[in-house]
C-alpha positions as CSV (number, residue, x, y, z in Angstrom):
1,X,-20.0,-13.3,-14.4
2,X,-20.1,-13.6,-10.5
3,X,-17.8,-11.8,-8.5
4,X,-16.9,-13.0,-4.9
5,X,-15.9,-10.7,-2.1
6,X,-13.3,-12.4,-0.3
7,X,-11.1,-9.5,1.1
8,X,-11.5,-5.8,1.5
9,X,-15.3,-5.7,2.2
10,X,-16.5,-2.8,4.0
11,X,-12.7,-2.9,5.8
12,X,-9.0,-2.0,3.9
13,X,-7.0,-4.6,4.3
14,X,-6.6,-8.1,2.8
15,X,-7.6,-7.3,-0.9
16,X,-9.3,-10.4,-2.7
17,X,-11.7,-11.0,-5.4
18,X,-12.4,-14.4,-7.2
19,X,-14.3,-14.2,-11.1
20,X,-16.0,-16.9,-12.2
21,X,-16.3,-16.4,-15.9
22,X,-16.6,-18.9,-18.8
23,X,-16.4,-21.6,-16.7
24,X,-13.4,-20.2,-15.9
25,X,-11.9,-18.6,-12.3
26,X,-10.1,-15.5,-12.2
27,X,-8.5,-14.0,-9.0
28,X,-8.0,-10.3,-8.5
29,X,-5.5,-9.4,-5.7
30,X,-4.2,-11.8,-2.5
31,X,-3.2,-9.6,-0.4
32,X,-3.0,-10.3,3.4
33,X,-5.6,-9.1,6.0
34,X,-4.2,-7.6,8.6
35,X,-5.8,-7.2,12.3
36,X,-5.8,-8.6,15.2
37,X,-3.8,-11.8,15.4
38,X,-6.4,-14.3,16.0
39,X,-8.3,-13.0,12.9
40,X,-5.4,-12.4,10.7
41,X,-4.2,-16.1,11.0
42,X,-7.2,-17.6,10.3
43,X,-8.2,-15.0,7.1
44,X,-5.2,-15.5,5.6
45,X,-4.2,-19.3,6.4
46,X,-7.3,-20.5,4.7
47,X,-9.0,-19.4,1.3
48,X,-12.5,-19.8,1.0
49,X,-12.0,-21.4,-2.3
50,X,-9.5,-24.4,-3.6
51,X,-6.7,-22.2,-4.7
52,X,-5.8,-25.5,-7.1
53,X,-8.9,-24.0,-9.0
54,X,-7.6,-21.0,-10.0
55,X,-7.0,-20.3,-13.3
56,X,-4.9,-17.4,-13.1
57,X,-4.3,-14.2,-10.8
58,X,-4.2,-10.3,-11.8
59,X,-2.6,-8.0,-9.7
60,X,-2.8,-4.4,-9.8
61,X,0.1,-3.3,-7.3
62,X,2.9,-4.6,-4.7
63,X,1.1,-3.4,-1.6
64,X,1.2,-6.2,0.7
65,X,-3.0,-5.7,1.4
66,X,-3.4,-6.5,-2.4
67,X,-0.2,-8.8,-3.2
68,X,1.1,-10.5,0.4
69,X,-0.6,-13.7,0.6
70,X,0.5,-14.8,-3.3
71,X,3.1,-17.6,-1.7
72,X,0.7,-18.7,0.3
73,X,-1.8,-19.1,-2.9
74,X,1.0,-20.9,-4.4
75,X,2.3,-23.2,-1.9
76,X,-1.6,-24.3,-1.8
77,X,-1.8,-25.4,-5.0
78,X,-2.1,-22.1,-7.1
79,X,0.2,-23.1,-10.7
80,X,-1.3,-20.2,-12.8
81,X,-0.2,-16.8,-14.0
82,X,0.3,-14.0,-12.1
83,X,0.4,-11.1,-13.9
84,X,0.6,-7.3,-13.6
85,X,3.4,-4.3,-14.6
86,X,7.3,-5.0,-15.0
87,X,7.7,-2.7,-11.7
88,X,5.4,-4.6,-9.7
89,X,7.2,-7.7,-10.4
90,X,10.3,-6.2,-9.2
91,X,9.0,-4.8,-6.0
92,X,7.0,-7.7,-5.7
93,X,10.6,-9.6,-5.8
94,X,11.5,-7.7,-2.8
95,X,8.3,-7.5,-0.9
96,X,7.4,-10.6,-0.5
97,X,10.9,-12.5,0.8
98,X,10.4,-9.7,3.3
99,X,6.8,-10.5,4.1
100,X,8.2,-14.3,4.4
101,X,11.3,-13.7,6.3
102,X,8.4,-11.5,8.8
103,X,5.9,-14.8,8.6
104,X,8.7,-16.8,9.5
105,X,10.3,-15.1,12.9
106,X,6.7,-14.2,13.7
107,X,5.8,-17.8,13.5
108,X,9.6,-18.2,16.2
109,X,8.7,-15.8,18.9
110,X,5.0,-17.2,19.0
111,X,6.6,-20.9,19.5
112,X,8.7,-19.9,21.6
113,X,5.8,-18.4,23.8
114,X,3.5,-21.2,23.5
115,X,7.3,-23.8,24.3
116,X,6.6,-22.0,28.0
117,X,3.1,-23.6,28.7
118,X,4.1,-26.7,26.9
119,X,2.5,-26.3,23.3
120,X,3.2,-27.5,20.0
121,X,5.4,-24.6,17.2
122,X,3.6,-22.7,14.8
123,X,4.2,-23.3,11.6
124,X,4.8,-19.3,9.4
125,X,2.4,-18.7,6.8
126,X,4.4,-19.1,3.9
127,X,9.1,-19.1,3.8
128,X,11.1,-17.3,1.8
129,X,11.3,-20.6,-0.4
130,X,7.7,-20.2,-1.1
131,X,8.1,-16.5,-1.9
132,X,10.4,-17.3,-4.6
133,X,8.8,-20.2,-6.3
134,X,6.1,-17.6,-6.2
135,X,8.0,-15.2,-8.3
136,X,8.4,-18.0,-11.0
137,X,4.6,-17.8,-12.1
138,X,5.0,-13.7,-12.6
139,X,4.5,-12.7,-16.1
140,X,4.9,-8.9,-16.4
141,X,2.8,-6.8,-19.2
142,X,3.5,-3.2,-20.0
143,X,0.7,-0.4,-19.8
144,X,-1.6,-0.1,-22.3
145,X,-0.8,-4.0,-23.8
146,X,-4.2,-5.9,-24.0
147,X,-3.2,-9.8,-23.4
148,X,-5.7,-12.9,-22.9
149,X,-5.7,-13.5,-19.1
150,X,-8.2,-16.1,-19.2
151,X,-10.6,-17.5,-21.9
152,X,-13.1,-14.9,-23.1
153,X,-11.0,-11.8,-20.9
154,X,-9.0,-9.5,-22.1
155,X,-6.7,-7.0,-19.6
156,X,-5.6,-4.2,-19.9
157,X,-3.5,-2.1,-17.4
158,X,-3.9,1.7,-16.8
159,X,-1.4,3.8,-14.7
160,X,-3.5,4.1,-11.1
161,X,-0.8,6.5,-10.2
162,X,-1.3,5.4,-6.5
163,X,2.6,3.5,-6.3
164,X,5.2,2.8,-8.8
165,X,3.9,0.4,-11.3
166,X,-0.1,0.3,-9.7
167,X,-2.9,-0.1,-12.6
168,X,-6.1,0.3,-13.1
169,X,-7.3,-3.3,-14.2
170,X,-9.5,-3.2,-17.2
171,X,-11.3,-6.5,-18.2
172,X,-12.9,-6.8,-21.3
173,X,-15.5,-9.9,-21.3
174,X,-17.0,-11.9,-24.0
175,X,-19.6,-14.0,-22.2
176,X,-22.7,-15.6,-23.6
177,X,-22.6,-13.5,-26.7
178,X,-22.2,-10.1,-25.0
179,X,-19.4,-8.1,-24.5
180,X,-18.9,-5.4,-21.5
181,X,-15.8,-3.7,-19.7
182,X,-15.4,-4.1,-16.3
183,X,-13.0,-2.1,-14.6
184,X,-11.1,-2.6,-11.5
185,X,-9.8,0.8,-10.0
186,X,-7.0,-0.8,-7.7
187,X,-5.9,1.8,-5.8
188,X,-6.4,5.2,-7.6
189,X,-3.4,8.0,-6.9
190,X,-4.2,11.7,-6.0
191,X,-2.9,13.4,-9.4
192,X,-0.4,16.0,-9.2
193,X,2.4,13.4,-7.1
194,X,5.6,14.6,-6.6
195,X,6.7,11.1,-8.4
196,X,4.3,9.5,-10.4
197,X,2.1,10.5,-13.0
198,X,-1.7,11.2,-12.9
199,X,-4.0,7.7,-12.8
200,X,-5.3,7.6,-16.6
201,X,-9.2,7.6,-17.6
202,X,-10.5,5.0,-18.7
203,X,-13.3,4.8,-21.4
204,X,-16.6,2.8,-22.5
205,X,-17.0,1.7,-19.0
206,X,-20.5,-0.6,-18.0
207,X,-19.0,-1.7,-14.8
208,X,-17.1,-0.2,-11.7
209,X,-15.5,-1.6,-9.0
210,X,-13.8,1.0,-7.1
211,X,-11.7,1.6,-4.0
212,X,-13.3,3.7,-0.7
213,X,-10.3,4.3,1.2
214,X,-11.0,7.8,1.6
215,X,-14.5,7.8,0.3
216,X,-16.0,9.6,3.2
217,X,-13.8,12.8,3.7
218,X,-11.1,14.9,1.9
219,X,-7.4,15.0,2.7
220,X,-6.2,18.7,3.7
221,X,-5.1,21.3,1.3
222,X,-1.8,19.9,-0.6
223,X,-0.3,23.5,-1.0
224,X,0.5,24.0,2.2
225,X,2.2,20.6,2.9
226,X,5.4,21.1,1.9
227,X,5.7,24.7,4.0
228,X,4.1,22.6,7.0
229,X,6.8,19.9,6.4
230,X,9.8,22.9,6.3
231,X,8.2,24.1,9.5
232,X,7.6,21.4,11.5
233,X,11.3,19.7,10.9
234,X,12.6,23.0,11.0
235,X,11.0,23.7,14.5
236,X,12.1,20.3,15.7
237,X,15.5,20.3,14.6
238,X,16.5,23.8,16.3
239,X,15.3,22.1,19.5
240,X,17.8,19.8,19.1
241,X,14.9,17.0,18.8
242,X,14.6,14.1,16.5
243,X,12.2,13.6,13.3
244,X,11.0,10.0,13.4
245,X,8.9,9.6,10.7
246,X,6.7,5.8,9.8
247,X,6.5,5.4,6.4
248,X,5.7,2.7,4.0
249,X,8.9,1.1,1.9
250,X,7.3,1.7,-1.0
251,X,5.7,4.7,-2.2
252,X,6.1,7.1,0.8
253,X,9.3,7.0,1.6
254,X,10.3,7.9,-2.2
255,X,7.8,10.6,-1.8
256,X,9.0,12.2,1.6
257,X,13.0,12.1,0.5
258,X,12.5,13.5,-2.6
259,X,10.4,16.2,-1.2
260,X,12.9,16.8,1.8
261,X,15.2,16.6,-0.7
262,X,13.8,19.8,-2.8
263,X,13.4,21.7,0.6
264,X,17.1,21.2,0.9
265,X,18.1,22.1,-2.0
266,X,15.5,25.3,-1.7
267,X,17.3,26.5,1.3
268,X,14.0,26.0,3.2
269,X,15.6,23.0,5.5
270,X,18.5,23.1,7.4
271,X,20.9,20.7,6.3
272,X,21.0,17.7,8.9
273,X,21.6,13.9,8.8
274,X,18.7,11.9,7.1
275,X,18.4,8.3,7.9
276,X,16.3,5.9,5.2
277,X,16.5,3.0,8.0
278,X,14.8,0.1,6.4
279,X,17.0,-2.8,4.3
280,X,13.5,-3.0,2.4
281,X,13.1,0.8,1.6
282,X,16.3,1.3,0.7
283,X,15.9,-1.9,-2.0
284,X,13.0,-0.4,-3.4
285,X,14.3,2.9,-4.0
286,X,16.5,1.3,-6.3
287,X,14.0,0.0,-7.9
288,X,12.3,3.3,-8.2
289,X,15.2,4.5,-10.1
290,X,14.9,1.6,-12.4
291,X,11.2,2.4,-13.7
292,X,11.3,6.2,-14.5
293,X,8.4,5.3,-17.1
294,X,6.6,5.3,-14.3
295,X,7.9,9.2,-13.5
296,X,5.8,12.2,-14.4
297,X,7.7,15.4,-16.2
298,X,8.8,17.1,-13.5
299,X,10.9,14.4,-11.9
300,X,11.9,13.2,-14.7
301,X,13.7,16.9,-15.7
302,X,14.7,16.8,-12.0
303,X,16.7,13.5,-12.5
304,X,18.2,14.8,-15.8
305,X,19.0,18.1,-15.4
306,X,19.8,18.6,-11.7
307,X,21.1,15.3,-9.7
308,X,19.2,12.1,-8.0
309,X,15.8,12.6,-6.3
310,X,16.6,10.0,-4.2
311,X,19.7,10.9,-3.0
312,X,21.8,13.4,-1.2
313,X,24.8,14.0,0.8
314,X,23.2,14.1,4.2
315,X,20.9,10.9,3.7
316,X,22.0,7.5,4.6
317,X,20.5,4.8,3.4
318,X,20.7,1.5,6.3
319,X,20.8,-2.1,5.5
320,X,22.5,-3.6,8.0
321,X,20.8,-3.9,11.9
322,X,23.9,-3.1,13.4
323,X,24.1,0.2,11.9
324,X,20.4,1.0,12.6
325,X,21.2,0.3,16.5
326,X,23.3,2.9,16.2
327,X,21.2,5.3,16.1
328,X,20.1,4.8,19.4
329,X,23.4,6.8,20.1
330,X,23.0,10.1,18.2
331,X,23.1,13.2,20.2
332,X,22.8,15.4,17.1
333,X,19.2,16.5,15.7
334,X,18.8,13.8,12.8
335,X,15.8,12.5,11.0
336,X,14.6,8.9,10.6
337,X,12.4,7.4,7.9
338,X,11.6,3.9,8.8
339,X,9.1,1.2,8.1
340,X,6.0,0.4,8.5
341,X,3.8,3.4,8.2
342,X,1.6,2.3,10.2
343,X,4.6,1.0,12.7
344,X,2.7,-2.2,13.0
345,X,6.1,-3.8,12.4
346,X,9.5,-3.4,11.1
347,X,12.7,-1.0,12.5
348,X,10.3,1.9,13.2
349,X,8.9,0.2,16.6
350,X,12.3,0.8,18.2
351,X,12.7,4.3,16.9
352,X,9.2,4.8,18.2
353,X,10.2,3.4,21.7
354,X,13.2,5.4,22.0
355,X,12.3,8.6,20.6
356,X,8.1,8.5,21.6
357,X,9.3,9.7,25.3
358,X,10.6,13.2,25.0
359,X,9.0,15.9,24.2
360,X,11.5,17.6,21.9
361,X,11.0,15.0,19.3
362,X,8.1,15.0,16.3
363,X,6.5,11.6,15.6
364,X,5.3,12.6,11.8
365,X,2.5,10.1,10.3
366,X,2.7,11.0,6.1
367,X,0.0,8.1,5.5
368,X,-3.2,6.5,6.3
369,X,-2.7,4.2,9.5
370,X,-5.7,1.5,9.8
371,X,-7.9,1.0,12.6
372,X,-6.2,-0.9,15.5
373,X,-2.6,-0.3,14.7
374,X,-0.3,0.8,16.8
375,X,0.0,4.2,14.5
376,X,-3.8,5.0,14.2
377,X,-3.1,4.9,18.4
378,X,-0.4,7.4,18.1
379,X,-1.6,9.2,16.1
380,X,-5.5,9.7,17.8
381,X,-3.3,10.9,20.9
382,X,-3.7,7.7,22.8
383,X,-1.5,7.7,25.5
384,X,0.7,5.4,27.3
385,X,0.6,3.0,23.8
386,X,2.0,-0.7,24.1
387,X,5.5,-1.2,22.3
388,X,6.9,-5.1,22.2
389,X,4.4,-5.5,25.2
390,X,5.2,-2.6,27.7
391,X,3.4,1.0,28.0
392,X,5.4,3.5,26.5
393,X,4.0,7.3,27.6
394,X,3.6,9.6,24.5
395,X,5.5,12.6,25.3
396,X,7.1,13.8,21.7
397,X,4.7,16.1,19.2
398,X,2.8,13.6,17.1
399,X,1.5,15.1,14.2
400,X,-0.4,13.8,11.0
401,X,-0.5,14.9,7.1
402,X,-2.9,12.7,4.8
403,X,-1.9,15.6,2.1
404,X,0.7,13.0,1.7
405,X,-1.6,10.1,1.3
406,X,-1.1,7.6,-1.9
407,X,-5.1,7.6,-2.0
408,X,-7.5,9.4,-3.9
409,X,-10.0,11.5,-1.7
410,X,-13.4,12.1,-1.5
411,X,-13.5,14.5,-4.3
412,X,-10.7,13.1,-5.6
413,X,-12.5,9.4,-6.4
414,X,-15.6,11.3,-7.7
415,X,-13.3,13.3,-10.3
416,X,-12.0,10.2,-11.2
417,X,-15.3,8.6,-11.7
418,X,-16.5,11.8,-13.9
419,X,-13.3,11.2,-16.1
420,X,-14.3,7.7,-17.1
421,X,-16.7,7.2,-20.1
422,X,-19.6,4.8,-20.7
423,X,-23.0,3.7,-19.8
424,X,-22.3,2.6,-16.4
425,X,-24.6,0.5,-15.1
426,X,-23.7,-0.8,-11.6
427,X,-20.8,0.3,-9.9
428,X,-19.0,-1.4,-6.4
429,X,-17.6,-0.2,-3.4
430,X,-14.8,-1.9,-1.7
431,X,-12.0,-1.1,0.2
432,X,-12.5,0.9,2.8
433,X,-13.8,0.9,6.3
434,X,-17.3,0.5,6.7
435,X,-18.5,4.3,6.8
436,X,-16.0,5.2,4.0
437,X,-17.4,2.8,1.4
438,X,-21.3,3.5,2.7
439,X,-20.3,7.5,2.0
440,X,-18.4,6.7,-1.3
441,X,-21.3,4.9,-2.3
442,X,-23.7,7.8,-1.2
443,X,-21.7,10.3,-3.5
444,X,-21.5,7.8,-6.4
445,X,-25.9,7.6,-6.6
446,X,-25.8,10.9,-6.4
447,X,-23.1,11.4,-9.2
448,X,-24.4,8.4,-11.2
449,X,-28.4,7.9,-10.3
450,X,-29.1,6.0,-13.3
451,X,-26.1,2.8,-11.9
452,X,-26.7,0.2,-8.8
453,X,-24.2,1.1,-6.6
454,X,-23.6,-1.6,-4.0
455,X,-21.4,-2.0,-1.0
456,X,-20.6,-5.4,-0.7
457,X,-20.2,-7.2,2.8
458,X,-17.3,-10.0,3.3
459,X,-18.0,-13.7,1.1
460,X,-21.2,-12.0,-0.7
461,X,-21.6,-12.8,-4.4
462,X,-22.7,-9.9,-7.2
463,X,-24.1,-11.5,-10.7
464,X,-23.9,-9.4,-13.7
């Protein structure tokens, strides 16, 4: 089997990984790179392979990095299977006509610029036509269900625990009369989630591929995050400021109402308006309440036995862009949850450009913000930051948790590796910035000496 590196080498973002196996191809992820623009248009516009060649795709999660650039696979050619957990197909469902309806007024406002010095439109990477003919090739398979994805490999998907419906891919290969496991980590949860429940281990293991997001440092102590949360808001909110808060649609923003939700409900929070202001958010929390297989205990008994976790009288969930302008008017102390988390795009920019200014606000990063985005700015203290094109001086508290993160840690990824049986005998390190995966992959030889660990770089081929 060869194994090409097409996305999320040595960086995060734009997850993709083509098998060649029994004469047969076998993609794992499509998600879209994200960067700058100049290099995001031309990673994701053009595959390095015929995408008419595929055979079929496997994904292990909605994130956009691992599941974006699927219409774009289909409306070159791609007629194969997609498949991965009934939740993932649903987000999915919602995630990507949003990611087209994004491609396609991104692709307005540049033509628009280049109609002033006289050049051609720009064409968007995929439409919301394309997105939905996409969703026609999903076939979704329930944990712990072995089906035949291609000829001679089996799959097998594993709570990851990272996002509702995320997996842990197993692939078990007949190839030239031997058999071996190959496992896929996807993107492996922390454990212990206020949602979700713990990723599952995964046994008789020979091969690992393995995500590095966090390979290189630990997230800080979880205990005290839900205290530093009651403080923080608490502190903001009696200074008659504003909590504005970038979080991703799916997965965070669950995490952080259902967690302001039990400080509420504690008595540890004052009771205030909370705003989920994000059409796509607010879709996928429904969905959220559609998949409580994916739930651990504790919410589940929460959702039986006391009331919604994703709901209360004081939040307000916001579809509509008239409404969300509105909040340019409160007076009150509020709190807004908006997308993205890493305010690269979406309603939080113009909470951001309103709010970023005074100093009796808290700008409150709950997740990881990659290198170059306009969060990671915020959040390293850079100051004035560009918003839509003008300087914008950085005057409110900005202040970051990672205890919050949907990623395993340092110690975290090496538990997880410890968990797993087998004889392994090479394992890979992939996304994750360049000094994450090389760390990760220092930890691993030390945790493993008798596997090849390798950190592969972008388009190089591993052989088993």
């Amino acid at each position: 089997m060869k194994i090409h590196f097409f996305g999320a080498a040595r960086t995060t973002t734009g997850s993709l990984y083509l098998l060649e196996v029994n004469g047969k191809k076998l993609l794992l992820e499509c998600g879209l790179f994200q960067g700058h623009r100049e290099e995001s248009i031309a990673r994701n516009c053009c595959f390095p392979f015929d995408p008419k060649s595929v055979d079929a795709v496997v994904l292990s999660h909605a994130h956009m990095d691992h599941a974006g650039n699927l219409p774009n696979l289909v409306k070159q050619g791609f007629t194969g299977n997609i498949h991965c957990t009934f939740a993932t197909r649903d987000l999915c469902s919602l995630m990507l006509a949003d990611s087209a309806h994004i491609q396609m007024e991104d692709a307005l406002f540049v033509s628009k610029q280049r109609a002033k010095k006289q050049l051609p439109p720009v064409a968007p990477l995929y439409t919301i036509a394309d997105a939905e003919k996409t969703l026609h090739q999903f076939v979704a398979v329930s944990y712990d269900r072995p089906f035949l994805a291609v000829d001679g490999v089996t799959v097998t998907f594993r709570d990851a625990g990272h996002i509702l419906g995320s997996a842990q891919v197993i692939l078990d290969i007949q190839e030239n009369g031997r058999k071996y496991r190959y496992l896929f980590s996807g993107d492996v949860g922390r454990g212990d989630d206020e949602i979700l429940r713990d990723p599952v281990p995964v046994e008789n293991v020979d091969y690992l591929q393995i995500e590095s997001t966090y390979g290189g440092r630990d997230h800080a102590v979880r205990t005290d995050a839900a205290a530093t949360i009651a403080q923080l808001v608490s502190a903001t909110l009696a200074q008659n400021g504003k909590v504005i808060i970038p979080a991703f649609s799916v997965g965070r923003t669950q995490q952080i109402v259902y967690v302001l939700n039990q400080l509420t409900l504690e008595g540890k929070l004052p009771r205030c308006p909370i705003f989920v202001d994000s059409p796509l958010s607010t879709n996928a929390t429904e969905i959220y309440r559609l998949h409580t297989e994916c739930f651990n205990d504790a919410i589940n008994r929460f959702l039986h036995e006391k009331t919604n976790p994703f709901g209360m009288a004081n939040l307000t969930y916001i579809r509509e862009a008239e409404q969300s302008k509105k909040l340019n008017d409160l007076t009150e102390p509020a709190i807004i949850i908006s997308a993205s988390g890493m305010a690269e795009a979406g309603r939080i920019r113009h909470h951001l450009k309103n709010h970023i200014g005074n100093p009796q606000n808290l700008i409150l990063f709950i997740g990881y913000c990659a290198e170059g985005t306009l969060g990671a700015q915020i959040a390293a203290g850079k100051s004035p930051v560009n918003i839509f094109g003008e300087p914008q001086a950085v005057r409110a508290k900005v202040v970051s948790l990672d205890t919050y993160s949907g990623h395993a840690d340092r110690t975290e990824l090496k538990q997880y590796v410890q968990r797993l049986t087998g004889n392994l005998r090479k394992i890979i390190c992939i996304h994750g910035e360049e000094t994450q995966c090389l760390a990760h992959a220092e930890t691993l030889r030390a945790l493993k000496p008798q596997a090849q660990v390798i950190v592969p770089e972008y388009q190089q081929c591993v052989e088993l």
